[in-house]
OpenMM code with the backbone's topology and positions (N, CA, C; nanometers):
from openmm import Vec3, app, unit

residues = "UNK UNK UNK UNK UNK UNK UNK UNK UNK UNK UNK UNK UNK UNK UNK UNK UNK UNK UNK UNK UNK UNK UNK UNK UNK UNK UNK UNK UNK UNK UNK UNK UNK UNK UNK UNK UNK UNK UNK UNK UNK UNK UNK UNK UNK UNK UNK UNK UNK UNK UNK UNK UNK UNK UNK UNK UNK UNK UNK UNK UNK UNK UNK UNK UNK UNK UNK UNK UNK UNK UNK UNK UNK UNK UNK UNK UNK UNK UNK UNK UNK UNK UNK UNK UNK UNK UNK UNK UNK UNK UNK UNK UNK UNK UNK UNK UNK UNK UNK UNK UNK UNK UNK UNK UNK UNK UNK UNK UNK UNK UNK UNK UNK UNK UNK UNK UNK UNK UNK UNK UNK UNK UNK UNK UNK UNK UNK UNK UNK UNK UNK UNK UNK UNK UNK UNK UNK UNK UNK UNK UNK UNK UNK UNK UNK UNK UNK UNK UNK UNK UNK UNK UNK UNK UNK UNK UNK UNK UNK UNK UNK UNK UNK UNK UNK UNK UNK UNK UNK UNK".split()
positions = [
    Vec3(-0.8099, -0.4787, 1.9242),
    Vec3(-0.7868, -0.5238, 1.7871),
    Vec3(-0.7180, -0.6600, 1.7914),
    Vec3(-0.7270, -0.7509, 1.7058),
    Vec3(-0.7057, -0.9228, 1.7216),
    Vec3(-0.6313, -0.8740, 1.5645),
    Vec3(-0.5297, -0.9721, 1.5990),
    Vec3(-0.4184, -1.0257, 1.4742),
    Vec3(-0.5037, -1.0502, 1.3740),
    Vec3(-0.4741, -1.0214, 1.2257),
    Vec3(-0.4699, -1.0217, 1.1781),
    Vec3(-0.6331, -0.9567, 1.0860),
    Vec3(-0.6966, -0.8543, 1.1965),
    Vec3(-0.7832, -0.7840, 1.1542),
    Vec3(-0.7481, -0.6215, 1.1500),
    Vec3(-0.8363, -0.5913, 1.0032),
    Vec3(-0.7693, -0.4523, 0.9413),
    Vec3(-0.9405, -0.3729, 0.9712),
    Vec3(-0.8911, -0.2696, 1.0817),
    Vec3(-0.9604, -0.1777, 1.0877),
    Vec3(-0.9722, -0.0689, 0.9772),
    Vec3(-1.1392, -0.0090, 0.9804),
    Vec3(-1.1178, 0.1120, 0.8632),
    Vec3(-1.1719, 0.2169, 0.9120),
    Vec3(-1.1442, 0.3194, 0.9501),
    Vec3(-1.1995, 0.4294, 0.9872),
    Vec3(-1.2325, 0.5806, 0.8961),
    Vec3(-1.3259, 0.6396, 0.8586),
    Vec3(-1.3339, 0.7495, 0.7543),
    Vec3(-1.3500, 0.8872, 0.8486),
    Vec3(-1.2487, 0.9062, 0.8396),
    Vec3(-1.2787, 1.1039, 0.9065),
    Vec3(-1.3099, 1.1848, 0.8099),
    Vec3(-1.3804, 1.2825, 0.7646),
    Vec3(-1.3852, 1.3611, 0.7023),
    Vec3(-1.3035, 1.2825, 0.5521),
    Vec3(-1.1760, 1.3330, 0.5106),
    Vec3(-1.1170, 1.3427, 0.3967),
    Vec3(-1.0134, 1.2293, 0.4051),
    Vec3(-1.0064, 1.1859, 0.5273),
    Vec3(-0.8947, 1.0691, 0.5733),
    Vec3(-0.9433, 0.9228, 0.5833),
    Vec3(-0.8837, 0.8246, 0.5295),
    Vec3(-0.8826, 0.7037, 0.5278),
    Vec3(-0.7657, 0.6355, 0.6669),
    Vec3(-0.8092, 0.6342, 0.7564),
    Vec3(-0.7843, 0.5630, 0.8851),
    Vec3(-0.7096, 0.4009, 0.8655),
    Vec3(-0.6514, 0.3300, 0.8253),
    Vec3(-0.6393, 0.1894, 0.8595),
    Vec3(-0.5082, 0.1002, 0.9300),
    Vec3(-0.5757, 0.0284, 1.0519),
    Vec3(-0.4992, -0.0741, 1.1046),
    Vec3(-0.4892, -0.2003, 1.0825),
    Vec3(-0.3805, -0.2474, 1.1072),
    Vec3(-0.3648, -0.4329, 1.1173),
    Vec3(-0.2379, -0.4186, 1.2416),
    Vec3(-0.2649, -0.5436, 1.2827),
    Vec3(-0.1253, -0.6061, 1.3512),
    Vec3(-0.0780, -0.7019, 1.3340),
    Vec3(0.0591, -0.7066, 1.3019),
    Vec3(0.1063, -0.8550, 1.1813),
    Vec3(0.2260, -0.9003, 1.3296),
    Vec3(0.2146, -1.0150, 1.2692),
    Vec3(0.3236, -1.0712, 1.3701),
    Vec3(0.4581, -1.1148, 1.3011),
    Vec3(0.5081, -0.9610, 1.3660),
    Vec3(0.6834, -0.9767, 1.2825),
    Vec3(0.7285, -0.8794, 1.3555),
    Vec3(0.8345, -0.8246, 1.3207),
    Vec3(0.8910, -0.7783, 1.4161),
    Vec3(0.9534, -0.6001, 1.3239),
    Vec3(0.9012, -0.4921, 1.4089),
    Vec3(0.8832, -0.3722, 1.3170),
    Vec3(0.9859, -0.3212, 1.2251),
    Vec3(1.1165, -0.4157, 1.2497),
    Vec3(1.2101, -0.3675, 1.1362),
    Vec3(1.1889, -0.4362, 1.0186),
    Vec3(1.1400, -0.5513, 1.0069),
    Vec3(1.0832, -0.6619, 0.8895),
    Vec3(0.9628, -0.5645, 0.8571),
    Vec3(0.8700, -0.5608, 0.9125),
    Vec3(0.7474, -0.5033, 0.8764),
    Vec3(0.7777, -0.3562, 0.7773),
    Vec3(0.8356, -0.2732, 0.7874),
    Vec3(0.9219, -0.1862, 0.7791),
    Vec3(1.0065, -0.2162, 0.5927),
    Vec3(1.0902, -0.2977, 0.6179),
    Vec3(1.1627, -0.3414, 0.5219),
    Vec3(1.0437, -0.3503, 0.4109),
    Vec3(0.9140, -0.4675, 0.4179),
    Vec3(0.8624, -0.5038, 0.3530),
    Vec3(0.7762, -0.4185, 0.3088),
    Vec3(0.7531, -0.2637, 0.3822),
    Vec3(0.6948, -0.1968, 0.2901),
    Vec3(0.7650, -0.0923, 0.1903),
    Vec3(0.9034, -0.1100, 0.2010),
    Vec3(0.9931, 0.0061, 0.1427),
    Vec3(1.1187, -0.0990, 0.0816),
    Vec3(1.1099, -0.2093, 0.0830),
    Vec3(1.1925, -0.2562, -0.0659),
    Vec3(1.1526, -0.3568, -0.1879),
    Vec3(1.2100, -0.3062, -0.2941),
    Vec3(1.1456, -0.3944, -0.3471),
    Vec3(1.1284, -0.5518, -0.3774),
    Vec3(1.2177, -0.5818, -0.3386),
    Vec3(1.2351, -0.7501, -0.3307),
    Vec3(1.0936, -0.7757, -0.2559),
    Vec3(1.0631, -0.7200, -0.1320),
    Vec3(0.9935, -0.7328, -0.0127),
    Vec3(0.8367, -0.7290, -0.1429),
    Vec3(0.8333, -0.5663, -0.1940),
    Vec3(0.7167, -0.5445, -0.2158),
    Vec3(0.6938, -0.6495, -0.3023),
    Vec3(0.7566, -0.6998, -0.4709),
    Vec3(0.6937, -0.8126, -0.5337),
    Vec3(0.6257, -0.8958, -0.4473),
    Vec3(0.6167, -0.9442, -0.3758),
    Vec3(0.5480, -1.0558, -0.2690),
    Vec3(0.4297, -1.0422, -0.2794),
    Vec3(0.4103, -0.9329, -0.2129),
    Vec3(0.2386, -0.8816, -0.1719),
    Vec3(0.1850, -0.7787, -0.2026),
    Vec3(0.2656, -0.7228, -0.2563),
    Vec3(0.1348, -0.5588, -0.3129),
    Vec3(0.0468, -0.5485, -0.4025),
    Vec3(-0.0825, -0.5444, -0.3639),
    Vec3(-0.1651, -0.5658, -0.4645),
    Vec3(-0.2560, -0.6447, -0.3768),
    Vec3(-0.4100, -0.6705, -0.4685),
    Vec3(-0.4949, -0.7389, -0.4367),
    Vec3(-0.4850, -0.9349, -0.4826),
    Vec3(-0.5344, -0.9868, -0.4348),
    Vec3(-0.5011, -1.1608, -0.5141),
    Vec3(-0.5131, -1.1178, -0.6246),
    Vec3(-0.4581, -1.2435, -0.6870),
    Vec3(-0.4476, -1.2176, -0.8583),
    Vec3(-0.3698, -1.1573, -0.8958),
    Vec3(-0.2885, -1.0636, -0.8739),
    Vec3(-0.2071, -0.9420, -0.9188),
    Vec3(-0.0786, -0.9467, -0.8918),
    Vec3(0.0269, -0.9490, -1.0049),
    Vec3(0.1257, -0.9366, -0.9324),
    Vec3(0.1791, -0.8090, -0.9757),
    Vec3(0.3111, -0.7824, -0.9427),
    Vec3(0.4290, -0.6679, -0.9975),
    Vec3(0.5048, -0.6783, -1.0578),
    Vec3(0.4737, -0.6690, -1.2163),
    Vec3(0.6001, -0.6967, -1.2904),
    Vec3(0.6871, -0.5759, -1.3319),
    Vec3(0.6788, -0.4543, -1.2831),
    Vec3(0.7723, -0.3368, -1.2452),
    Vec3(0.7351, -0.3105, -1.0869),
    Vec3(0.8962, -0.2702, -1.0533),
    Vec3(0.8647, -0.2470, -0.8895),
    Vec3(0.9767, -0.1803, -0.8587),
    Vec3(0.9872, -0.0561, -0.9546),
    Vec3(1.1361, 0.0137, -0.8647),
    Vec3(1.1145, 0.1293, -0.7565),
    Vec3(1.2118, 0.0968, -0.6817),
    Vec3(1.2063, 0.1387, -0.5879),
    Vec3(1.3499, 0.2889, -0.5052),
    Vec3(1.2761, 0.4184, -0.4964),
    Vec3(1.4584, 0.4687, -0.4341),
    Vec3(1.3789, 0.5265, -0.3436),
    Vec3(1.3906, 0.4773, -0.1964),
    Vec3(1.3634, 0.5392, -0.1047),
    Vec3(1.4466, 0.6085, 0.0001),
    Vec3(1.4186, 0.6896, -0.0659),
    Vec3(1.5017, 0.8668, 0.0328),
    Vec3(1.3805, 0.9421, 0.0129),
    Vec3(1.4113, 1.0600, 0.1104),
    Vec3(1.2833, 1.1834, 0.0790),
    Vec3(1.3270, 1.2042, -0.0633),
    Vec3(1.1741, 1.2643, -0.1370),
    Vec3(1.2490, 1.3419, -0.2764),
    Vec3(1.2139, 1.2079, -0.4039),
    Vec3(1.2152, 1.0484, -0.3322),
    Vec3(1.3022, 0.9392, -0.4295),
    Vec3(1.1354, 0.9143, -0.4762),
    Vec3(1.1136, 0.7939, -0.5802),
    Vec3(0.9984, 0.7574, -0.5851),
    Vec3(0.9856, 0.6042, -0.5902),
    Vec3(0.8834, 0.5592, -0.5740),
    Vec3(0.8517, 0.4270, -0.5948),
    Vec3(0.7453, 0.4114, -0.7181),
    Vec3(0.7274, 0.3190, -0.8256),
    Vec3(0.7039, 0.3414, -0.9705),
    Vec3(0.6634, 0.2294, -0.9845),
    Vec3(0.5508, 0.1548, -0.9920),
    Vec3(0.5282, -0.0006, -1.0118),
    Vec3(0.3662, 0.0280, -1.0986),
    Vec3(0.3578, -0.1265, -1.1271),
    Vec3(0.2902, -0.1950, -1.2280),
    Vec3(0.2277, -0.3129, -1.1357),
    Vec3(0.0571, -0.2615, -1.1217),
    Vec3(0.0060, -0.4116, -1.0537),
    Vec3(-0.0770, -0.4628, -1.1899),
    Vec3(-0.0606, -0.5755, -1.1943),
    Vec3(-0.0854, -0.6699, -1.3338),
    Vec3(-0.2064, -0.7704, -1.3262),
    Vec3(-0.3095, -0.7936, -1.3245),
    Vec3(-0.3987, -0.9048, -1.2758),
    Vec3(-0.3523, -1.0146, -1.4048),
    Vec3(-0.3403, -1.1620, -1.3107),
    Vec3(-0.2716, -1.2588, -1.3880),
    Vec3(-0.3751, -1.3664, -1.3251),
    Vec3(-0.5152, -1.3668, -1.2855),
    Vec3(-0.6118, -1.4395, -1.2969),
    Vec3(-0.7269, -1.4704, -1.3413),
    Vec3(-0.7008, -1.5162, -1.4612),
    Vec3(-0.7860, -1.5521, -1.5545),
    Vec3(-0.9905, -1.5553, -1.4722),
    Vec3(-0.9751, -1.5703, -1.3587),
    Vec3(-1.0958, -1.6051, -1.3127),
    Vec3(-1.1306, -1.4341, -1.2723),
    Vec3(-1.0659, -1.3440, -1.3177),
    Vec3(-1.0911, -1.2442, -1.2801),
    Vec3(-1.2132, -1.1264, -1.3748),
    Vec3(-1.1968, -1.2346, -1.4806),
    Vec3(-1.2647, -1.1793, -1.5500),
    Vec3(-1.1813, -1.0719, -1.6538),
    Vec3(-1.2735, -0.9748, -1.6601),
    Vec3(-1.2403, -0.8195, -1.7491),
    Vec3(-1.1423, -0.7737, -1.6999),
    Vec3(-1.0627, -0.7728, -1.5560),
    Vec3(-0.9540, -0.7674, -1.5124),
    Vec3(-0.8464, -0.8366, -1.5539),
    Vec3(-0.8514, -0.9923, -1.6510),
    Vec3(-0.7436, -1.0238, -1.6467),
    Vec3(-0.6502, -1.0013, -1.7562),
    Vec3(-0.5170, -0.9606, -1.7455),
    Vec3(-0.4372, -0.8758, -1.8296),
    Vec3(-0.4351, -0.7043, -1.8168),
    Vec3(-0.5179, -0.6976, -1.7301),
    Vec3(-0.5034, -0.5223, -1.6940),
    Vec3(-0.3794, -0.4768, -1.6206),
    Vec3(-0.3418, -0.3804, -1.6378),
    Vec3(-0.2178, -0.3358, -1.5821),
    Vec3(-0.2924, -0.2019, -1.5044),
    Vec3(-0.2038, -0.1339, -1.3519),
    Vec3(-0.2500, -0.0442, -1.3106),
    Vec3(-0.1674, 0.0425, -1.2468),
    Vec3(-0.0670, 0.1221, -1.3123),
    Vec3(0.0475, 0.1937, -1.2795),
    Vec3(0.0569, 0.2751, -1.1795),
    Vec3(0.0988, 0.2892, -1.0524),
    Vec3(0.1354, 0.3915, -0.9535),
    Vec3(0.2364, 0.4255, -0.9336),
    Vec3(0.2366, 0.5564, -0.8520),
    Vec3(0.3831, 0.6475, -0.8283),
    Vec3(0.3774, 0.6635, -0.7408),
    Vec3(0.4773, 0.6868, -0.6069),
    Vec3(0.4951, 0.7225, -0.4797),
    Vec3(0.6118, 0.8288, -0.4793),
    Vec3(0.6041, 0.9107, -0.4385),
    Vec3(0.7102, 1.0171, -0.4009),
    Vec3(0.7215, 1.0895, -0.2931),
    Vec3(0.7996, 0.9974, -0.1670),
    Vec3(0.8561, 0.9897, -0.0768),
    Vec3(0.8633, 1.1685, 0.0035),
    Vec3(0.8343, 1.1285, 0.1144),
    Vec3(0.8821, 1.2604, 0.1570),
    Vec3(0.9144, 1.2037, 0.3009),
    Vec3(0.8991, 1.2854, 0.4212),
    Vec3(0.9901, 1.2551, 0.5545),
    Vec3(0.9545, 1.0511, 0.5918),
    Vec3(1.1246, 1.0393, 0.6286),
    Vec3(1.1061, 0.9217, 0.6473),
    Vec3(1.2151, 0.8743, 0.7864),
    Vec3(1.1003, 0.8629, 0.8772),
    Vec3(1.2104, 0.8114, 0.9977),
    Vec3(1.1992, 0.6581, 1.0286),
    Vec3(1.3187, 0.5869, 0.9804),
    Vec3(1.3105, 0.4727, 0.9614),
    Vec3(1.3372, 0.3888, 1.1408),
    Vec3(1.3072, 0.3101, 1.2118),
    Vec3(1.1868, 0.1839, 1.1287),
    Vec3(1.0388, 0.2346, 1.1740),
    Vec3(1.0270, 0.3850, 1.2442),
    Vec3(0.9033, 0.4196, 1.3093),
    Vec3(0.7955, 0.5144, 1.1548),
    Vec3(0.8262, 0.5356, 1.0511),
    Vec3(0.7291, 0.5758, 1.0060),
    Vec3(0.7468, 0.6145, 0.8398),
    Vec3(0.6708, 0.6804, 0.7755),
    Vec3(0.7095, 0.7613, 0.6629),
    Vec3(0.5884, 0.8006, 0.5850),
    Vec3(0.6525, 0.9029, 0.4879),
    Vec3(0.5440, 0.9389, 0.4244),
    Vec3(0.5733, 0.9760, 0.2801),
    Vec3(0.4062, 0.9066, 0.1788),
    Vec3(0.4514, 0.9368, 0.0737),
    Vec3(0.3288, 1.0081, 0.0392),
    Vec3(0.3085, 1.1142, -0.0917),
    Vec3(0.2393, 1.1084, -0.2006),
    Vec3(0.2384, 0.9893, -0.2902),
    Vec3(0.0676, 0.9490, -0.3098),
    Vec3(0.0783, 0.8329, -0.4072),
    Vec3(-0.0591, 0.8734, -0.5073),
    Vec3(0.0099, 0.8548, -0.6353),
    Vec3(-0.0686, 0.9043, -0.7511),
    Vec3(-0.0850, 0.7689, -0.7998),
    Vec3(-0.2110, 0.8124, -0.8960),
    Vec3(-0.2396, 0.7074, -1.0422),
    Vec3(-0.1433, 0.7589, -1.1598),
    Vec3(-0.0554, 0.6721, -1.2114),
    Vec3(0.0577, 0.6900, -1.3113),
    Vec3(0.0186, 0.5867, -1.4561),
    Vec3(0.1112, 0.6364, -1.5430),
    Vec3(0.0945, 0.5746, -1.6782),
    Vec3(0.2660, 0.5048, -1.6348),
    Vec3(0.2631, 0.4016, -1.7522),
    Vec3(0.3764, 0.3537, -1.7620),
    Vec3(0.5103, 0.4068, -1.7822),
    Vec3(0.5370, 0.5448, -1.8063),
    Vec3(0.6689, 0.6318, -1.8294),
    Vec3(0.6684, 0.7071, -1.6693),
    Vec3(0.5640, 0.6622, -1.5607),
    Vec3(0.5580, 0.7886, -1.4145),
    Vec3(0.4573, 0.9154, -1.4542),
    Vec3(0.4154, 0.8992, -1.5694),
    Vec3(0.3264, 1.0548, -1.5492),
    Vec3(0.2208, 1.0075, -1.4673),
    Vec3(0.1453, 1.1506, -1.4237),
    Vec3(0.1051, 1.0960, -1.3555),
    Vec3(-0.0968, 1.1537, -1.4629),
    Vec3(-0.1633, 1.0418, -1.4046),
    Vec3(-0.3248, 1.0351, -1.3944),
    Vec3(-0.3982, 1.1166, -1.3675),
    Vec3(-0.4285, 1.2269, -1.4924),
    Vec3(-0.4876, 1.3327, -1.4615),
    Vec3(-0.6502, 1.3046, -1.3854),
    Vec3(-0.7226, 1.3256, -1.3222),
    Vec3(-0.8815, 1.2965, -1.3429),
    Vec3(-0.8508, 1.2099, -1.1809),
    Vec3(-0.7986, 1.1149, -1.1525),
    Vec3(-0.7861, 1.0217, -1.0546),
    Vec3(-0.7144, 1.1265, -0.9654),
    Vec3(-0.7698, 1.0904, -0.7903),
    Vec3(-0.7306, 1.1988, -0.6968),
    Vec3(-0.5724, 1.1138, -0.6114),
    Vec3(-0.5085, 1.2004, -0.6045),
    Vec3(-0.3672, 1.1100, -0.5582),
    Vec3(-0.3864, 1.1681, -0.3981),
    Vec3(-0.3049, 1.0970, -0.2886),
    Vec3(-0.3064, 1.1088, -0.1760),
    Vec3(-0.2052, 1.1249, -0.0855),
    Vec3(-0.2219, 1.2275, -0.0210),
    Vec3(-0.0851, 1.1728, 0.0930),
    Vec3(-0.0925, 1.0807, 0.2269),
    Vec3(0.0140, 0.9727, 0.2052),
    Vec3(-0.0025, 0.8676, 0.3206),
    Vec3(0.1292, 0.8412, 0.3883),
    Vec3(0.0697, 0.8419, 0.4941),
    Vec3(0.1338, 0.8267, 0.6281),
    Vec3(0.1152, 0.6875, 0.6885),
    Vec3(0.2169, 0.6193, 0.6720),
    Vec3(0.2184, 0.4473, 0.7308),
    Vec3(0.3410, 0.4689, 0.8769),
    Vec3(0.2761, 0.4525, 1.0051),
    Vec3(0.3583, 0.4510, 1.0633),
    Vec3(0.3425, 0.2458, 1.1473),
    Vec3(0.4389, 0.2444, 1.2411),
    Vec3(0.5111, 0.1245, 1.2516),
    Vec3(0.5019, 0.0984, 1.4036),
    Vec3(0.4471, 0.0763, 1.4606),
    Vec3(0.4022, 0.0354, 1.6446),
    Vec3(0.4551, -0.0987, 1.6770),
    Vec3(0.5781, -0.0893, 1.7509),
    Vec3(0.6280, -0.1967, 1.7912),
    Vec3(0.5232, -0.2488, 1.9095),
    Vec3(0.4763, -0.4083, 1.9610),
    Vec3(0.4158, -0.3996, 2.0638),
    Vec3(0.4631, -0.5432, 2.0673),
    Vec3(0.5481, -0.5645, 2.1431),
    Vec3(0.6044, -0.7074, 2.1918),
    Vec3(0.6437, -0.7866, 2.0937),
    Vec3(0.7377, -0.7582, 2.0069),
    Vec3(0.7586, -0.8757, 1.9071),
    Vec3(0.6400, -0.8619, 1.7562),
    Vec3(0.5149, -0.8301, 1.8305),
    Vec3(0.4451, -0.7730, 1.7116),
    Vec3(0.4875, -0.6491, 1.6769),
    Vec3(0.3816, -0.5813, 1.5482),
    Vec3(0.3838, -0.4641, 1.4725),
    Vec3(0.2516, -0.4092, 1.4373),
    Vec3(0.1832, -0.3225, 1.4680),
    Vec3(0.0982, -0.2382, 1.4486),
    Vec3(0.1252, -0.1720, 1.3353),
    Vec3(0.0632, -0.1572, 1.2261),
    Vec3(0.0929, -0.0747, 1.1201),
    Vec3(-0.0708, 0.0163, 1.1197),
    Vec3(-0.0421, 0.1446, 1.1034),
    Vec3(-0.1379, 0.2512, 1.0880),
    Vec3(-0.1092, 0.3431, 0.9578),
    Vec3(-0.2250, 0.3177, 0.8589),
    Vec3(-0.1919, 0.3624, 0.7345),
    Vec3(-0.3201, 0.5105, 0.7682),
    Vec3(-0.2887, 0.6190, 0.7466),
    Vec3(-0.3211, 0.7435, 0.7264),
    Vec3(-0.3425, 0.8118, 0.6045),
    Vec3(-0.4437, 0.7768, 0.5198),
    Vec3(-0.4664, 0.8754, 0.3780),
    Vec3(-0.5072, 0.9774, 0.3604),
    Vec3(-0.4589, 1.1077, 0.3259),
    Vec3(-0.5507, 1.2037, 0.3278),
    Vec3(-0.5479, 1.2507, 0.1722),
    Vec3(-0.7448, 1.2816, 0.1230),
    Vec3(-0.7644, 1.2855, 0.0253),
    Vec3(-0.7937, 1.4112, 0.0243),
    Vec3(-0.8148, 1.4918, -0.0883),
    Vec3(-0.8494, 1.6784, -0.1031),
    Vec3(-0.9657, 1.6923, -0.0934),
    Vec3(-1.0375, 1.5840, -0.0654),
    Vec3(-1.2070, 1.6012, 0.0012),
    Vec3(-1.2624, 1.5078, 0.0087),
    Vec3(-1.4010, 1.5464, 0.0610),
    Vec3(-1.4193, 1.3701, 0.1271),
    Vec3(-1.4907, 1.3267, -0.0455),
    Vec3(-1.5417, 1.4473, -0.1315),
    Vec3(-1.5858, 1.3217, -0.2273),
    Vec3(-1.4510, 1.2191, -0.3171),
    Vec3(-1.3333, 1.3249, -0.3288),
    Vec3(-1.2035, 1.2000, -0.3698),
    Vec3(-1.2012, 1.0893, -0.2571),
    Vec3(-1.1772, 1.1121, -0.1574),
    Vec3(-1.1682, 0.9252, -0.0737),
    Vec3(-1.3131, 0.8694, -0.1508),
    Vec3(-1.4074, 0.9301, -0.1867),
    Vec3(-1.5534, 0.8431, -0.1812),
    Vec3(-1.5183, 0.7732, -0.3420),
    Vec3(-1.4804, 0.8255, -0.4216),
    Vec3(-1.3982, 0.7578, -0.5512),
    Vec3(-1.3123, 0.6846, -0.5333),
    Vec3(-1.1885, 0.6669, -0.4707),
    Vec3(-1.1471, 0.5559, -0.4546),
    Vec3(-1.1851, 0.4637, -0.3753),
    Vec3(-1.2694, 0.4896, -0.3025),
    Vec3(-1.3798, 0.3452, -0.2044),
    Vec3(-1.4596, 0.2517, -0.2824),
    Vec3(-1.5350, 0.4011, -0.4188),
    Vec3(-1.6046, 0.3608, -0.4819),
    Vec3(-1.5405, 0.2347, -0.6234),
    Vec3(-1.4113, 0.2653, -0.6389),
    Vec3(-1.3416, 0.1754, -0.7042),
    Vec3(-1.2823, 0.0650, -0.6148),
    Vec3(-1.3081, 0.0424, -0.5352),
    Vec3(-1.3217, -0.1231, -0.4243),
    Vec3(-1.1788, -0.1213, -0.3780),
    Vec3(-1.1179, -0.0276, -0.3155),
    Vec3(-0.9672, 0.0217, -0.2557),
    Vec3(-0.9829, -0.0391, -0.0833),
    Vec3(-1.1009, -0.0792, -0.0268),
    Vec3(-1.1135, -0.0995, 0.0412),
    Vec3(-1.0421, -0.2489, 0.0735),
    Vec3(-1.1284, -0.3276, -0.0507),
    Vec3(-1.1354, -0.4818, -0.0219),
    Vec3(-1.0257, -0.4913, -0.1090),
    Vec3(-0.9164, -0.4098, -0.1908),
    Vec3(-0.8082, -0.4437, -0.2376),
    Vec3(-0.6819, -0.4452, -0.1432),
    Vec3(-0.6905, -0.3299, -0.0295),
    Vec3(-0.5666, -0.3394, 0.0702),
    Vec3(-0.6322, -0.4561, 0.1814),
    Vec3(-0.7323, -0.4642, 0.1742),
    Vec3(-0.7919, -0.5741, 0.2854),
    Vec3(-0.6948, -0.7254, 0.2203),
    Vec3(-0.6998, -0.7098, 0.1181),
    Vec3(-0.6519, -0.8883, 0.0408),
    Vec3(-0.4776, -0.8304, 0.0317),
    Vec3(-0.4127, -0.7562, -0.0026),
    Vec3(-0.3091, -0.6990, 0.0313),
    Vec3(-0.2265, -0.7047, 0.1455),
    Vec3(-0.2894, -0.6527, 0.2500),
    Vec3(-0.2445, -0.6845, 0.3803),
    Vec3(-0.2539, -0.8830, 0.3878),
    Vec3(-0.3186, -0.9247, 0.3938),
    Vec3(-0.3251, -1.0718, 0.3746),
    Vec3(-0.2298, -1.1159, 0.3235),
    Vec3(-0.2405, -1.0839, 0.1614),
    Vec3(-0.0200, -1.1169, 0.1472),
    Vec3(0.0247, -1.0709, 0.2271),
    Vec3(0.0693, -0.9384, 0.2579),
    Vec3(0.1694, -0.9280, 0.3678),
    Vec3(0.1805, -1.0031, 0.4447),
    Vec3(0.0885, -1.0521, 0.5499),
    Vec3(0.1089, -1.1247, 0.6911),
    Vec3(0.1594, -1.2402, 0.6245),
    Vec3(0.1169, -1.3531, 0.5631),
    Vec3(0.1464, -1.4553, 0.4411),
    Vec3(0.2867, -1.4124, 0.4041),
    Vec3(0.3341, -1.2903, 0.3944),
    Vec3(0.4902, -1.3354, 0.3350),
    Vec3(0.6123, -1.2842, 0.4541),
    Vec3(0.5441, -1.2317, 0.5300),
    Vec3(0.5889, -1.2159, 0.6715),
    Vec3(0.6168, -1.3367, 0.7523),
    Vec3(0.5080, -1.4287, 0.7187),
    Vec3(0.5076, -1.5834, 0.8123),
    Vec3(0.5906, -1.6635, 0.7327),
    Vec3(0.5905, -1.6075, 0.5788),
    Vec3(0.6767, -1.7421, 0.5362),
    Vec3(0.8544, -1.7175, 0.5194),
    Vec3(0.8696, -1.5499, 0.5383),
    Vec3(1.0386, -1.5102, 0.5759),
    Vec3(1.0686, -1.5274, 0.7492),
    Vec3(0.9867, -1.4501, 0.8192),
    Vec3(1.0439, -1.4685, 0.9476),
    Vec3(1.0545, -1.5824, 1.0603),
] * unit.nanometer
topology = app.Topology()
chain = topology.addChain("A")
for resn in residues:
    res = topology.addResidue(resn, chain)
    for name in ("N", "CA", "C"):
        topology.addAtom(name, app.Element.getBySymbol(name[0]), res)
């Protein structure tokens, strides 16, 4: 695997994905579990976070608002797209895991849309960081719905901020 390419792998009900960013796994780490970190990059281009709270402990949740703010986006622009994360085992700087739902703006959560549990763990390898994101969906036709809503090429441009705000803090 070469810097700054994001593998995708589909098992059965699981969404497989790698990158290796060049930072160092307690930064890498930070930037996916605070929120200062997350405004930066979460989301696809175009999009930013204009809610982004964050309490990470097991139990805590993470509650944000991705916003498309590019006019060239078309029918997207001015859409808002609310998610929830609710944290469960977290061994910090090697891994963690959340449930992540489709939410409305108060945290309920998105009836109809399939939520997932993900597992992002953290591979130190010389100064770099391996990040391995693990989704598991309640069957393979839910992962095939969120593929089918372009989740693919949205963490693909996602990860891209990341490395981008990784190079421009560390």
């Amino acid at each position: 695997m070469t810097m700054n390419e994001m593998t995708v792998r589909v098992n059965g009900a699981e969404l497989i994905l790698e990158r290796v960013f060049d930072a160092k796994r307690e930064l890498v780490f930070k930037a996916f579990t605070e929120a200062e970190h997350l405004k930066h990059w979460w989301g696809p281009r175009g999009w930013e976070l204009p809610v982004c709270k964050v309490d990470f402990r097991p139990g805590g949740t993470w509650h944000y608002c991705m916003k498309c703010v590019d006019e060239k986006q078309g029918d997207f622009f001015g859409m808002e797209s609310w998610g929830k994360a609710v944290y469960g085992d977290i061994q910090e700087p090697e891994r963690f895991i959340y449930t992540d739902y489709f939410s409305d703006a108060e945290g309920g959560i998105q009836e109809g849309l399939p939520p997932s549990e993900i597992e992002i763990l953290f591979e130190e390898q010389g100064g770099l960081t391996k990040v391995i994101s693990r989704s598991r969906f309640g069957s393979e036709e839910e992962l095939r719905t969120v593929m089918e809503m372009g989740m693919e090429q949205g963490i693909r441009e996602t990860w891209d901020r990341l490395a981008e705000h990784l190079a421009a803090i560390s």
